[in-house]
C-alpha positions in Angstrom: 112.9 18.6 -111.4 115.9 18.7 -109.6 119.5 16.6 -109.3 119.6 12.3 -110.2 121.7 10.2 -108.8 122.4 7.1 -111.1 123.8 4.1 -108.9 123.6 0.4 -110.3 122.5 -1.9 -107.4 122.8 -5.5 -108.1 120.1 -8.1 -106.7 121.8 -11.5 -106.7 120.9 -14.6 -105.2 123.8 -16.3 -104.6 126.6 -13.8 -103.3 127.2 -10.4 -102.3 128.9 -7.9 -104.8 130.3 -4.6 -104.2 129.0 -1.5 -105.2 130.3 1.2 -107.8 131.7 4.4 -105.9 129.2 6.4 -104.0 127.8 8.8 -106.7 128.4 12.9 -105.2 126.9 16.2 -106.6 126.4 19.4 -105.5 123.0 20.1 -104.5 120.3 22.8 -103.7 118.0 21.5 -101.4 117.4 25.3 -99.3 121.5 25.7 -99.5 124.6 24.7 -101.3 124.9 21.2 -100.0 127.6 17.8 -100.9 125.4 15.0 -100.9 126.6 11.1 -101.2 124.2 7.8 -102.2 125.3 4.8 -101.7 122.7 1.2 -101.9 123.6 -2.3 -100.5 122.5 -5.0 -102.8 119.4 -7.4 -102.1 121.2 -10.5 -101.8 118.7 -13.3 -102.1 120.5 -16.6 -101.0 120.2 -19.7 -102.6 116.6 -20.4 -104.5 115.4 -23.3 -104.1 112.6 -24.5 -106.7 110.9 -27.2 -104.7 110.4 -24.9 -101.8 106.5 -23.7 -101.0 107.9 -20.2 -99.2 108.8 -17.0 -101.2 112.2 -15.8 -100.6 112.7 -12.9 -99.1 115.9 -10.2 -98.6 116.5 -6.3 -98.2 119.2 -4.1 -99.0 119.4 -0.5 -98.2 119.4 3.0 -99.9 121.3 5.7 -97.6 121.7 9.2 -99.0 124.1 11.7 -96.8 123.8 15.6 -97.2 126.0 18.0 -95.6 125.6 21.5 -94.8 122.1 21.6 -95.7 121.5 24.8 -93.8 118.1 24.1 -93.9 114.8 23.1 -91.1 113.0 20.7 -93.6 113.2 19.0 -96.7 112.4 16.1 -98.7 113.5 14.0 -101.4 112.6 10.9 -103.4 113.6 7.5 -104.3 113.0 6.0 -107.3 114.0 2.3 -108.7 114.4 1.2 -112.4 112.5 -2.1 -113.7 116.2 -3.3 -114.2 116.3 -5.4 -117.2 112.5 -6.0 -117.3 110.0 -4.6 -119.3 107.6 -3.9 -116.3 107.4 -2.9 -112.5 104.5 -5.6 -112.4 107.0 -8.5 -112.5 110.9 -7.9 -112.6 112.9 -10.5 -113.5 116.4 -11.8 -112.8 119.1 -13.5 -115.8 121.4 -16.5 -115.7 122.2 -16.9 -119.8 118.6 -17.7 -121.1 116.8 -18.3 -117.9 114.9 -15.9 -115.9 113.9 -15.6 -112.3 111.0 -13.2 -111.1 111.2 -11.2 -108.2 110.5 -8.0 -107.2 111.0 -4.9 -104.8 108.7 -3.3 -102.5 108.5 -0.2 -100.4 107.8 -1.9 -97.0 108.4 -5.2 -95.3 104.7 -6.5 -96.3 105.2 -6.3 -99.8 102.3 -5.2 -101.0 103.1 -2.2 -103.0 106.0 -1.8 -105.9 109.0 0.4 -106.1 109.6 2.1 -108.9 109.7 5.4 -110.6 105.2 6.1 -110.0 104.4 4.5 -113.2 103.0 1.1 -114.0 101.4 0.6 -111.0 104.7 1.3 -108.6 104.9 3.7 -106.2 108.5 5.7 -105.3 109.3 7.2 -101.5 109.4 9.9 -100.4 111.6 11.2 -97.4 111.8 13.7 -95.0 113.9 15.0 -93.3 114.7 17.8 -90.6 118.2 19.0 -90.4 120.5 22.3 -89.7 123.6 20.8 -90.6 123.2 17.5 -92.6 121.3 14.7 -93.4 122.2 10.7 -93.0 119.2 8.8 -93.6 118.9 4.8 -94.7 116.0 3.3 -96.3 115.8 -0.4 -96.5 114.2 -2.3 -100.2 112.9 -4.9 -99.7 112.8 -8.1 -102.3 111.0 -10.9 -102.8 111.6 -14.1 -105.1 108.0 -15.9 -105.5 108.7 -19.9 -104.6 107.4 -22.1 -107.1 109.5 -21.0 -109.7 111.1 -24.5 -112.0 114.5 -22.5 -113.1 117.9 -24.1 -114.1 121.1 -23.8 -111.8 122.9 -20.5 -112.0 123.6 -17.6 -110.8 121.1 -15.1 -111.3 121.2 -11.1 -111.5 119.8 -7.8 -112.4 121.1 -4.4 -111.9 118.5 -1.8 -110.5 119.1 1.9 -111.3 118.2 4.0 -107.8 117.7 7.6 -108.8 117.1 10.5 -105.8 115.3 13.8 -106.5 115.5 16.6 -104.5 
């Protein structure tokens, strides 16, 4: 199937927090390659429950390859449900209470990421390159308003896997 790249990315809604280390691995994509991926976490803001519009954020995927030595390629991204037993609805923790939200592969948020299963859909990019490749993809996240949840802070930690 090819290399994975495990990288946690944490979806909070009240602050930013730094990622792990870029994950690096070898690669054969047409030629022996160094390839980093790093992600920016979906940082959601402050929920509020009384409010009538969904909350919405992004954070990005970037994956940098270099000395691909090759004129095309492609690879794909795929996102864990997190802690969630389903892509249909993924949910968020503070102690015992959840909040849903979920990810999406464009800015319309109409179709899951995920791994292809359960009704999600992963990307898949292309790129053309001699030398290297430096390309970002942004996730985007939604929290559905009308959601009665107690104060906290509230997380989840998505793992982001790349095939080549």
């Amino acid at each position: 199937m090819g290399l994975r790249f495990y990288l946690g990315m944490i979806v909070l809604p009240l602050s930013a927090v730094a990622m792990p280390a870029p994950a690096q691995a070898a690669c054969d994509i047409l030629a022996l390659c160094t390839c980093t991926v790093s992600a920016t976490g979906v940082d959601f803001g402050t929920y509020n429950p009384i409010s009538v519009a969904d909350n919405d954020s992004s954070g990005t995927v970037r994956v940098r390859c270099s000395l691909v030595l090759a004129l095309a390629g492609s690879y794909t991204i795929q996102l864990s449900r997190g802690s969630s037993a389903t892509y249909a609805q993924r949910s968020m923790t503070s102690g015992a209470s959840t909040l849903h939200y979920n990810l999406y592969t464009s800015n319309a948020r109409n179709q899951i990421w995920g791994d292809g299963t359960g009704g999600s859909l992963s990307v898949t990019k292309n790129f053309t390159a001699l030398l290297g490749v430096d390309q970002t993809t942004t996730v985007y996240g939604r929290v559905p308003a009308g959601q009665n949840v107690a104060p906290g802070g509230y997380s989840d930690t998505i793992l982001v896997t790349i095939i080549f």
